[in-house]
MDTraj code that builds the backbone (N, CA, C; nanometers):
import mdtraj as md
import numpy as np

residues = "UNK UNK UNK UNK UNK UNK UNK UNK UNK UNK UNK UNK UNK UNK UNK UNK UNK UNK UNK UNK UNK UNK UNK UNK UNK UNK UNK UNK UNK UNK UNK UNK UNK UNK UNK UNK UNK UNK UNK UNK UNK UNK UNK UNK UNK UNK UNK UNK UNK UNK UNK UNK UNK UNK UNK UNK UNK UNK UNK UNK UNK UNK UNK UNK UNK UNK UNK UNK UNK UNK UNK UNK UNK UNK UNK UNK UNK UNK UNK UNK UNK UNK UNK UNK UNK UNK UNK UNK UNK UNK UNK UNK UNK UNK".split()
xyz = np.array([
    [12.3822, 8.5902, 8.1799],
    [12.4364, 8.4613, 8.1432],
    [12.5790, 8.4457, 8.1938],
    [12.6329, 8.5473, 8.1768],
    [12.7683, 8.5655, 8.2492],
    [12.8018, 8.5032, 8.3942],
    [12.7191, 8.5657, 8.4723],
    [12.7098, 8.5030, 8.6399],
    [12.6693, 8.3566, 8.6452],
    [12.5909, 8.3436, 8.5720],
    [12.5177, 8.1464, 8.5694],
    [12.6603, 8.0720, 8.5087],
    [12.7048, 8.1315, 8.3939],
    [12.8518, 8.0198, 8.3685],
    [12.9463, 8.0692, 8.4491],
    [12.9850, 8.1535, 8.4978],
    [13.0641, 8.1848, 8.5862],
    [13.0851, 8.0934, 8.7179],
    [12.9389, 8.0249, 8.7346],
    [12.9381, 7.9755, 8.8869],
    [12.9467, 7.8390, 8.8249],
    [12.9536, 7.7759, 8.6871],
    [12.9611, 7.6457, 8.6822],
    [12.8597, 7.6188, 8.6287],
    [12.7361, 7.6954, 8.6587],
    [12.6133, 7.6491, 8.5985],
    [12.5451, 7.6302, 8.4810],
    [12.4522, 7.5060, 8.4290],
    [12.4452, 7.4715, 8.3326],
    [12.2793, 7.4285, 8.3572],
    [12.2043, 7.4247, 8.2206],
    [12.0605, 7.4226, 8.1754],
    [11.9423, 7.4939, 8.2601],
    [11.9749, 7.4839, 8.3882],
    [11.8487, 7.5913, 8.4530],
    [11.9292, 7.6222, 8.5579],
    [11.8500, 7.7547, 8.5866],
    [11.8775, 7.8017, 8.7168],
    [11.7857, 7.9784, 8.6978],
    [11.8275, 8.0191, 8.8204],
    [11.7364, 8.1662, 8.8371],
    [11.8787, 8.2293, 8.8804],
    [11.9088, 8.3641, 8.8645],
    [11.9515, 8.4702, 8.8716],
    [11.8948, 8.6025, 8.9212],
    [11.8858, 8.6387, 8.9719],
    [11.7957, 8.7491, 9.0712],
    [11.9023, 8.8910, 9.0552],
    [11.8518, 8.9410, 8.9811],
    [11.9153, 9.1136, 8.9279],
    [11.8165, 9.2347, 8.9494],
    [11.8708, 9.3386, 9.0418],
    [11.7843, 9.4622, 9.0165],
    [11.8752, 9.5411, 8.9593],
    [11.7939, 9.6530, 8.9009],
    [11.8643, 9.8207, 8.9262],
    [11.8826, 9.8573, 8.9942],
    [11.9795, 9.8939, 9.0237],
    [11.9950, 10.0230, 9.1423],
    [11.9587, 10.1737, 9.0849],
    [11.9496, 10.2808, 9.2022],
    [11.9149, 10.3803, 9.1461],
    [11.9162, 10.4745, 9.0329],
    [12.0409, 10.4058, 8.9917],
    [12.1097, 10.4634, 8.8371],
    [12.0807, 10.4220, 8.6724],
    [12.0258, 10.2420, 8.7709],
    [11.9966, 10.1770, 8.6430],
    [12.0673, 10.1256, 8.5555],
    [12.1771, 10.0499, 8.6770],
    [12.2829, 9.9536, 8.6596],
    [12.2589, 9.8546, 8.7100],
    [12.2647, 9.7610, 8.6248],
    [12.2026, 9.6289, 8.7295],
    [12.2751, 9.5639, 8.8179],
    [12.2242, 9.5112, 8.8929],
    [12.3509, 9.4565, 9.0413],
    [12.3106, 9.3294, 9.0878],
    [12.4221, 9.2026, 9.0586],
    [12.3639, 9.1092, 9.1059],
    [12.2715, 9.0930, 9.2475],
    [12.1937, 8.9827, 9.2733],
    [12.1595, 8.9835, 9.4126],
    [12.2053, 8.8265, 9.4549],
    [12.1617, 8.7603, 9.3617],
    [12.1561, 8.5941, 9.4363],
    [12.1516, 8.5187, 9.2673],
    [12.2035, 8.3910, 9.2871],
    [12.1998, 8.2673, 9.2256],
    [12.1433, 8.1806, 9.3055],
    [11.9791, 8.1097, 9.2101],
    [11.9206, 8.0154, 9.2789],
    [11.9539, 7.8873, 9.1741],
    [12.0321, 7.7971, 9.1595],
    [12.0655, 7.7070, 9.0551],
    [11.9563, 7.5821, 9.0865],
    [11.8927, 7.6213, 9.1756],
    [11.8042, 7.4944, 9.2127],
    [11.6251, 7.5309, 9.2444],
    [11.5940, 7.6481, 9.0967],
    [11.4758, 7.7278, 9.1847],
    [11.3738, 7.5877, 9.1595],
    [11.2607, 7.6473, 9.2700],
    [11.1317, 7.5766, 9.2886],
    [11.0899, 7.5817, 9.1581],
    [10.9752, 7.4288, 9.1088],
    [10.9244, 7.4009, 9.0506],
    [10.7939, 7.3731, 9.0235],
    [10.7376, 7.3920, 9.1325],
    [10.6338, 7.3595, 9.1611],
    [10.5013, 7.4579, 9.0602],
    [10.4512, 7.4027, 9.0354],
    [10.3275, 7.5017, 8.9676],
    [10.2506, 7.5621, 9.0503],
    [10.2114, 7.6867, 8.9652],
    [10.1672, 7.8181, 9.0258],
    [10.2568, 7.8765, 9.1996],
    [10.3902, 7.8195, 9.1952],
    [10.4220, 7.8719, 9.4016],
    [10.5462, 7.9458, 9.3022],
    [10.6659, 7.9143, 9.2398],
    [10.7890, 7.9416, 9.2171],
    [10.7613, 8.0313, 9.1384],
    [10.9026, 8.1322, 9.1143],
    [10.9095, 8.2353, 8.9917],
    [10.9872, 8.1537, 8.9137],
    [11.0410, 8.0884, 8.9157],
    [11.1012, 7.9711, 8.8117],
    [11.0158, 7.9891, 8.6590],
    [10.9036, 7.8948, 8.7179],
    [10.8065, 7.8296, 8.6286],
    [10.7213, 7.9970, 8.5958],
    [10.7109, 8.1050, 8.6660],
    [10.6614, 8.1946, 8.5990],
    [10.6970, 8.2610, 8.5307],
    [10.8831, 8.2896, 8.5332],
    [10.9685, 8.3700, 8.4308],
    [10.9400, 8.3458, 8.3072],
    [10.9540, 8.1709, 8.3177],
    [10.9469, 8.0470, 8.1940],
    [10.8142, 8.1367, 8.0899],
    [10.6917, 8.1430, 8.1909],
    [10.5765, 8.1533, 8.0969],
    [10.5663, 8.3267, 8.0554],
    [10.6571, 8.3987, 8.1625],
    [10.6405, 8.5276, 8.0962],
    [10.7113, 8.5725, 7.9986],
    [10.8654, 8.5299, 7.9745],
    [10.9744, 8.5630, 7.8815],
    [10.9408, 8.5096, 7.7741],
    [10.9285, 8.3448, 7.8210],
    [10.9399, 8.2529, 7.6949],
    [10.8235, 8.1911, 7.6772],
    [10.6897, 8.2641, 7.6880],
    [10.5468, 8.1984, 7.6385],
    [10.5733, 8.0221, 7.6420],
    [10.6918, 7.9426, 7.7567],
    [10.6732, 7.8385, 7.7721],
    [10.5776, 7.8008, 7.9299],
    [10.5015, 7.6884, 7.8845],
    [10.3632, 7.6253, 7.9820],
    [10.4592, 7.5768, 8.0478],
    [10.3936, 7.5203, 8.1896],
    [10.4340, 7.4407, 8.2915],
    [10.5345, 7.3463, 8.2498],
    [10.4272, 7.2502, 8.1915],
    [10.4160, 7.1407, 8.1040],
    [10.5879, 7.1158, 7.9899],
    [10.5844, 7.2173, 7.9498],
    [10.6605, 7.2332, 7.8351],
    [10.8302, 7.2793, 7.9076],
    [10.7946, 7.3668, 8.0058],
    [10.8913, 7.3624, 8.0910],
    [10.9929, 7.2455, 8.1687],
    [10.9002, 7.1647, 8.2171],
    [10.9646, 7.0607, 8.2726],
    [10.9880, 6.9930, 8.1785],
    [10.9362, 6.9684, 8.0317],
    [10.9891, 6.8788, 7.9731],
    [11.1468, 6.9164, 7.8612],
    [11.1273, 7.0639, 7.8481],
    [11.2464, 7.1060, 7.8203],
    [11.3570, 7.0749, 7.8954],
    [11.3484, 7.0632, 8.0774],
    [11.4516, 7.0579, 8.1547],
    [11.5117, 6.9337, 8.1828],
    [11.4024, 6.8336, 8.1335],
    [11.3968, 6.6864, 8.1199],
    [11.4752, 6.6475, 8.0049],
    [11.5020, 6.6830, 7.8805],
    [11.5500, 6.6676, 7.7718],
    [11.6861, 6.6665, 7.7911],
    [11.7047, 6.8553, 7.8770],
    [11.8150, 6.8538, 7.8762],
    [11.9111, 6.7390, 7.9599],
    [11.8704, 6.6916, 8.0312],
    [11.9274, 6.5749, 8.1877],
    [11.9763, 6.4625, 8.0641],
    [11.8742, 6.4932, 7.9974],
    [11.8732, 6.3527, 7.8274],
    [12.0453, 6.3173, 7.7737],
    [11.9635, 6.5038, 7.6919],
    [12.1490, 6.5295, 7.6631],
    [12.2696, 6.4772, 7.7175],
    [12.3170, 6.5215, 7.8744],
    [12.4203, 6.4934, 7.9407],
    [12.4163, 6.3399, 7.9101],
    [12.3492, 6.2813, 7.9335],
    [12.3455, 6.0885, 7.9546],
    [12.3938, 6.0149, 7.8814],
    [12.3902, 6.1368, 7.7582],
    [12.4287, 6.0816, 7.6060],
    [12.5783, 6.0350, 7.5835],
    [12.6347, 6.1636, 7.6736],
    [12.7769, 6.1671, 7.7055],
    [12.8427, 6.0975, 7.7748],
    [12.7953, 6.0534, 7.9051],
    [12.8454, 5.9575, 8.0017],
    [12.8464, 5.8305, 7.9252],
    [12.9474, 5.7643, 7.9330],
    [12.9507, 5.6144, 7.9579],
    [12.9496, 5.5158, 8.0324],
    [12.8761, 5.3905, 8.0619],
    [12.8283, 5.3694, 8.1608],
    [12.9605, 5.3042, 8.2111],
    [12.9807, 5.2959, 8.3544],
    [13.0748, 5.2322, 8.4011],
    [13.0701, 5.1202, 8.4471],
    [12.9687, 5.0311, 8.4086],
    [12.9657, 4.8928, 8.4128],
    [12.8489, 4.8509, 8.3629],
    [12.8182, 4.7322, 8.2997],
    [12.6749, 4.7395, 8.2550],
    [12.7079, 4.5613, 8.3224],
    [12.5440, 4.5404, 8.3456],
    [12.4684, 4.4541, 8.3851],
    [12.3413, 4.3891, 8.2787],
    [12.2955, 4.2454, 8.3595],
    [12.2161, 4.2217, 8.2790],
    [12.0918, 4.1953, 8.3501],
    [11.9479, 4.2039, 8.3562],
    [11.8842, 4.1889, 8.4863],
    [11.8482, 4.0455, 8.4684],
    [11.9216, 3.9819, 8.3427],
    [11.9193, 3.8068, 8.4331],
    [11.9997, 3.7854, 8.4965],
    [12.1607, 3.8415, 8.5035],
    [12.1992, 3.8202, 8.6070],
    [12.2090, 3.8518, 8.7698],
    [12.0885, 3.9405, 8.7549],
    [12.0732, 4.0032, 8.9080],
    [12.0315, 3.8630, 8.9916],
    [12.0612, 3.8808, 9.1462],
    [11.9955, 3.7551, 9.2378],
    [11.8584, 3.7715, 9.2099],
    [11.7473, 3.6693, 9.1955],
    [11.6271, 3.6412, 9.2153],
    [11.5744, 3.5888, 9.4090],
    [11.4837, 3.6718, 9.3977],
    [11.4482, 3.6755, 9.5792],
    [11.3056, 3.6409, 9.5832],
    [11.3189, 3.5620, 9.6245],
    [11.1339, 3.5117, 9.6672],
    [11.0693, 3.5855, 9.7697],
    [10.9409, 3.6496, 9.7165],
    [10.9087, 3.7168, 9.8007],
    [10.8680, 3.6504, 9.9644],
    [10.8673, 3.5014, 9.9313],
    [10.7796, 3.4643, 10.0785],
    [10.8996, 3.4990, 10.1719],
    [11.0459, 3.4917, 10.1262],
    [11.1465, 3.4816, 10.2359],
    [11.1478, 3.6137, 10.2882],
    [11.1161, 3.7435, 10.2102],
    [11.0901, 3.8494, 10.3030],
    [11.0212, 3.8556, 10.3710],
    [10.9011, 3.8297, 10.3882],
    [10.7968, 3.7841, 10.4642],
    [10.8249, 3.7104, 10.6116],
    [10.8931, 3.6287, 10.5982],
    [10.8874, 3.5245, 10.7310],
    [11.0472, 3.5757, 10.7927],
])
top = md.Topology()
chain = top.add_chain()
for i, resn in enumerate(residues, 1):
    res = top.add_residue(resn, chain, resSeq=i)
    for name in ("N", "CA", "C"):
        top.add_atom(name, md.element.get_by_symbol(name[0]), res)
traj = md.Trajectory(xyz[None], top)
């Protein structure tokens, strides 16, 4: 956890650690952006081996979190979508 906040990083990411011969662990790599894809990534397989979390349950945990942050931002301008321009579709057309 140390190396993931260290680099800035926050709600997911992969960390890639072996032993070395002694059985000290030694970083290798920070992937802050691992694959997601079902059944291809170790992402989504760590998920189901550590934390008995599904695919499913995975992405929606990581989804929540994106939630969170949004909560925080304030928007920097708000709109109304009646006041957006209205465009007729025939004029794209011709």
């Amino acid at each position: 956890m140390k190396v993931f906040e260290a680099l800035g990083a926050r709600d997911y990411g992969r960390i890639d650690i072996r032993l070395d011969g002694t059985g000290v662990p030694q970083f290798l790599e920070a992937n802050l952006l691992p694959s997601l894809l079902a059944g291809y990534g170790n992402f989504p397989k760590a998920c189901l081996l550590n934390l008995n979390l599904s695919y499913g349950d995975m992405i929606l945990a990581i989804t929540k979190l994106g939630f969170e942050h949004t909560k925080t931002l304030a928007p920097k301008h708000s709109y109304s979508p009646s006041k957006l321009p209205v465009m007729n579709t025939l004029e794209l057309v011709s």
